[in-house]
Backbone bond lengths (Angstrom), bond angles and torsions (degrees), N, CA, C in turn:
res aa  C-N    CA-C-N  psi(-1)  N-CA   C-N-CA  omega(-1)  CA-C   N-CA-C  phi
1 X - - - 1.447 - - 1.519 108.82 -
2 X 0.741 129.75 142.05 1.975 157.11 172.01 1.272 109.47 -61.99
3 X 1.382 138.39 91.33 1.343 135.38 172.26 1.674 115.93 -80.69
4 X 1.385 125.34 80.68 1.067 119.86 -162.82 1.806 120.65 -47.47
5 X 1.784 97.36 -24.30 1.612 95.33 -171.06 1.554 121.85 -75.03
6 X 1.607 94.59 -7.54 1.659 104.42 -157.64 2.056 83.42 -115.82
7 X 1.113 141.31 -32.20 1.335 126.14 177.04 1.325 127.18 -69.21
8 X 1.469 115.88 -48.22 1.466 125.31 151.26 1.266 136.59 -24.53
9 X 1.551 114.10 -31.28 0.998 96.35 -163.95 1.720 111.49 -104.21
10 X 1.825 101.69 22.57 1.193 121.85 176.00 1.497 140.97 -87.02
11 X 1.681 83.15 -4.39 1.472 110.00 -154.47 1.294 94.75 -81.17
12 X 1.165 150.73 124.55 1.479 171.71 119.95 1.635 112.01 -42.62
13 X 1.217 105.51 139.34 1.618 113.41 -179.74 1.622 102.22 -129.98
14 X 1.669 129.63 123.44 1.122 125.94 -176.28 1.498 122.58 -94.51
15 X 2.135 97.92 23.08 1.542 81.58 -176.78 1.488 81.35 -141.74
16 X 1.332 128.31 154.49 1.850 141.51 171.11 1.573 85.82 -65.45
17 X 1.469 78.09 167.23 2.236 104.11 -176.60 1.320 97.93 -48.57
18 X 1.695 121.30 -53.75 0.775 139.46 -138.56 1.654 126.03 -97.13
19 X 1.483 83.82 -15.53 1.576 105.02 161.35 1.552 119.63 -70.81
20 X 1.358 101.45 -57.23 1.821 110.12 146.32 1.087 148.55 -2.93
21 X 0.822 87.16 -62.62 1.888 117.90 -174.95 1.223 94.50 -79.23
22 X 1.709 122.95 -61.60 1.449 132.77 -171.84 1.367 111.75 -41.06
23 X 1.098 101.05 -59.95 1.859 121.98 164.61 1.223 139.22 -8.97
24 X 1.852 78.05 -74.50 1.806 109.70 160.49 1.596 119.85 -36.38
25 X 1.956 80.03 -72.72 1.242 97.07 -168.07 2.169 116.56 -44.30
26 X 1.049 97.37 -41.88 1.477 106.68 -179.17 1.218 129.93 -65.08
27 X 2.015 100.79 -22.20 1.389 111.16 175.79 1.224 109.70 -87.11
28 X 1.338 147.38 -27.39 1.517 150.67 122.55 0.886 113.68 8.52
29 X 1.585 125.77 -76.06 1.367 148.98 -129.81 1.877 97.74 -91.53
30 X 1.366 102.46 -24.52 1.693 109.00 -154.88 2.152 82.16 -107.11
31 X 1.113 119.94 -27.14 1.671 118.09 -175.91 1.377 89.27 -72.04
32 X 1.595 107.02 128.87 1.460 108.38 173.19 1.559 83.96 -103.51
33 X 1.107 122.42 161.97 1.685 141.73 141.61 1.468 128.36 -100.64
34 X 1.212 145.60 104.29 0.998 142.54 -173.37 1.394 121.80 -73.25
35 X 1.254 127.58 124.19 1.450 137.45 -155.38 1.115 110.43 -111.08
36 X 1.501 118.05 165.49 1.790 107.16 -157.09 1.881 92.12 -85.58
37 X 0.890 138.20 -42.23 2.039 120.99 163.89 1.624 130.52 -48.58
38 X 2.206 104.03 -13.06 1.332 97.76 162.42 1.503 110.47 -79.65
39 X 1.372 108.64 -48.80 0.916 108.99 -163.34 1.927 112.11 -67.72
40 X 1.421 113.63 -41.76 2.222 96.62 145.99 1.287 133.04 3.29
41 X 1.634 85.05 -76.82 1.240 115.22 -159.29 1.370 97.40 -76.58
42 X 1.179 160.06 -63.20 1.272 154.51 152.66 1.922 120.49 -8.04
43 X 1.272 106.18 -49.51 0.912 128.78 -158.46 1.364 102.78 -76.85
44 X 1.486 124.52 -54.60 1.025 163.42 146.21 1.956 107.33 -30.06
45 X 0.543 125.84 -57.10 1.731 134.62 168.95 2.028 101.07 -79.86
46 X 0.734 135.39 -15.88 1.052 132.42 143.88 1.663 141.80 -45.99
47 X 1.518 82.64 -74.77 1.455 116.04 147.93 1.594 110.07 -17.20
48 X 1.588 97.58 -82.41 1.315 98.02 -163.81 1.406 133.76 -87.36
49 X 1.696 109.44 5.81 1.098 103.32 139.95 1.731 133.74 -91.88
50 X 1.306 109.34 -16.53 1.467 109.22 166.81 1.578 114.41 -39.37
51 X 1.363 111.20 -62.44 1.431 126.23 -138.49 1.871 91.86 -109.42
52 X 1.071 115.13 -21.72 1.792 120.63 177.07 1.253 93.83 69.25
53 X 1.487 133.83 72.79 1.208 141.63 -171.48 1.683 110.79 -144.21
54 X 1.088 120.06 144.31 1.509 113.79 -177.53 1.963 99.39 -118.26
55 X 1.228 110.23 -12.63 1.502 90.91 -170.46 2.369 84.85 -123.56
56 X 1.409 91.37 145.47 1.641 127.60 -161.17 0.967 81.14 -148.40
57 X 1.931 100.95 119.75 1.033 104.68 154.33 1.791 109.32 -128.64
58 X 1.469 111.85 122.66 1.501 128.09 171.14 1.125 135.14 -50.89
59 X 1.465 134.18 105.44 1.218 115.75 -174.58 1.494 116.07 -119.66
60 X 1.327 114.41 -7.66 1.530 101.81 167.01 1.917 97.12 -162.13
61 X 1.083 136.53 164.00 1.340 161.12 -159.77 1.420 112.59 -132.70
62 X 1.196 158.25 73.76 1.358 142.46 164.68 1.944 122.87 -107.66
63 X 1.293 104.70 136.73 1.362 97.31 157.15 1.581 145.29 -87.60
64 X 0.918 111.28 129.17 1.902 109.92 -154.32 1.589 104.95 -125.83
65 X 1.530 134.12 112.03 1.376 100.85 176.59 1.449 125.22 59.39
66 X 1.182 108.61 25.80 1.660 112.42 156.91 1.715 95.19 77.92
67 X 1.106 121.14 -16.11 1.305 84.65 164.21 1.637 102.62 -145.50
68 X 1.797 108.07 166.01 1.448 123.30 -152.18 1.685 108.95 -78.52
69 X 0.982 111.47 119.51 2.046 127.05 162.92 1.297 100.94 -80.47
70 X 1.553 113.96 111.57 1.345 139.82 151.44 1.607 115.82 -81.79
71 X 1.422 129.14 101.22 1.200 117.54 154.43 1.341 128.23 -102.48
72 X 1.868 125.57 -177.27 1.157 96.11 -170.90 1.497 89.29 159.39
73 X 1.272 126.95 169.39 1.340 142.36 146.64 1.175 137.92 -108.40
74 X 1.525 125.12 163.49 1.579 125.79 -178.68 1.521 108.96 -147.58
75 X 1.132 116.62 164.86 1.460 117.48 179.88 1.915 113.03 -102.59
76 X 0.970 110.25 144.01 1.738 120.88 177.74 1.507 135.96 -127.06
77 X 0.819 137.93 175.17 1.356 131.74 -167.96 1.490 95.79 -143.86
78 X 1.715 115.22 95.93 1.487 115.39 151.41 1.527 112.38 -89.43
79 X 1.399 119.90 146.70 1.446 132.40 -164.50 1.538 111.65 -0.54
80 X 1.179 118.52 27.84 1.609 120.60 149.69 1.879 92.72 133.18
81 X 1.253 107.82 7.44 1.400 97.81 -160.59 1.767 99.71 -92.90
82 X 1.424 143.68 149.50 1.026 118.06 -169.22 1.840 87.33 -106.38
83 X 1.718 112.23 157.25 1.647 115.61 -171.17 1.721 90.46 -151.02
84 X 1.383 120.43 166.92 1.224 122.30 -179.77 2.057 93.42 -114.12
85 X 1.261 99.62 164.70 1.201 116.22 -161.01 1.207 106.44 -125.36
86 X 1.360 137.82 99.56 2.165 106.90 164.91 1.195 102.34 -98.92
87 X 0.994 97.13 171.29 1.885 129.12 -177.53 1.324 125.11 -145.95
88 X 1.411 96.59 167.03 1.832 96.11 -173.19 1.697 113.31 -144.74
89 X 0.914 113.20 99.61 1.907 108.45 -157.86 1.641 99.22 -99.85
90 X 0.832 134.05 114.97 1.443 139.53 152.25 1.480 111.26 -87.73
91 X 1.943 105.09 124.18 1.158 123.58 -155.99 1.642 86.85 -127.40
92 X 1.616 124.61 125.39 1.367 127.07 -178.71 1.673 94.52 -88.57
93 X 1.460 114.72 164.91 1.097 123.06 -168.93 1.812 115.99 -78.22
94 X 1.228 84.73 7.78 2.276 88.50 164.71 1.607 108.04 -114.38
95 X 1.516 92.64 20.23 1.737 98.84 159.09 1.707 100.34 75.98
96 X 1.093 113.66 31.19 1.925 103.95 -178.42 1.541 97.51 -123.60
97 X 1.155 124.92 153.75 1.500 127.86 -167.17 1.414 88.88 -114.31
98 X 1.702 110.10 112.31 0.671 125.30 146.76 1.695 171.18 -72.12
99 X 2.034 96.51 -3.60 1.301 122.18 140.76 1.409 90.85 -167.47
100 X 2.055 92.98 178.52 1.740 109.68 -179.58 1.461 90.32 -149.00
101 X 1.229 82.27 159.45 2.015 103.77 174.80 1.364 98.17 -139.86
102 X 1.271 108.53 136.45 1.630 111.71 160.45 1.721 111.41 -122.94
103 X 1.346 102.64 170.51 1.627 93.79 -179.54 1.571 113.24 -171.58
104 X 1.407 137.90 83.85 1.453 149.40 -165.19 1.153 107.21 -25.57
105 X 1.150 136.99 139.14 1.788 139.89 172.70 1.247 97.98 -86.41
């Protein structure tokens, strides 16, 4: 049987309060979170090298499952004809796009 009053008091800690905290604090500091303008902006520089396009246009932002849905449109050039494009980029929260769909209007 487990004498809680007599095991406890064995327990050793190899770091001060204050080391702790320090710790913490640093492991904070180093967790990025990705925010719905990184993840834009990602999305967005993607974009424009996929498609060789300078103008993206955004039409909605959501978070789904931990990571951010960019939708939106862009403009293209089939055999000279100009057509609009939307898309849908899902960006996981370590900032890597993890799929796209496109689809001609």
């Amino acid at each position: 049987m487990l004498s809680f009053a007599n095991d406890f008091s064995f327990i050793t800690f190899n770091a001060s309060e204050s080391d702790f905290y320090e710790r913490l604090r640093r492991g904070c500091a180093e967790m990025k979170v990705l925010m719905e303008k990184d993840a834009q902006q990602i999305a967005i520089e993607f974009l424009k090298k996929r498609k060789n396009t300078e103008r993206i246009d955004i039409s909605s932002i959501e978070q789904r499952d931990g990571c951010w849905i960019v939708k939106g449109t862009c403009p293209i050039d089939l055999e000279g004809h100009p057509w609009a494009e939307k898309f849908e980029v899902v960006v996981d929260q370590k900032g890597k796009i993890k799929s796209t769909d496109f689809a001609l209007l």
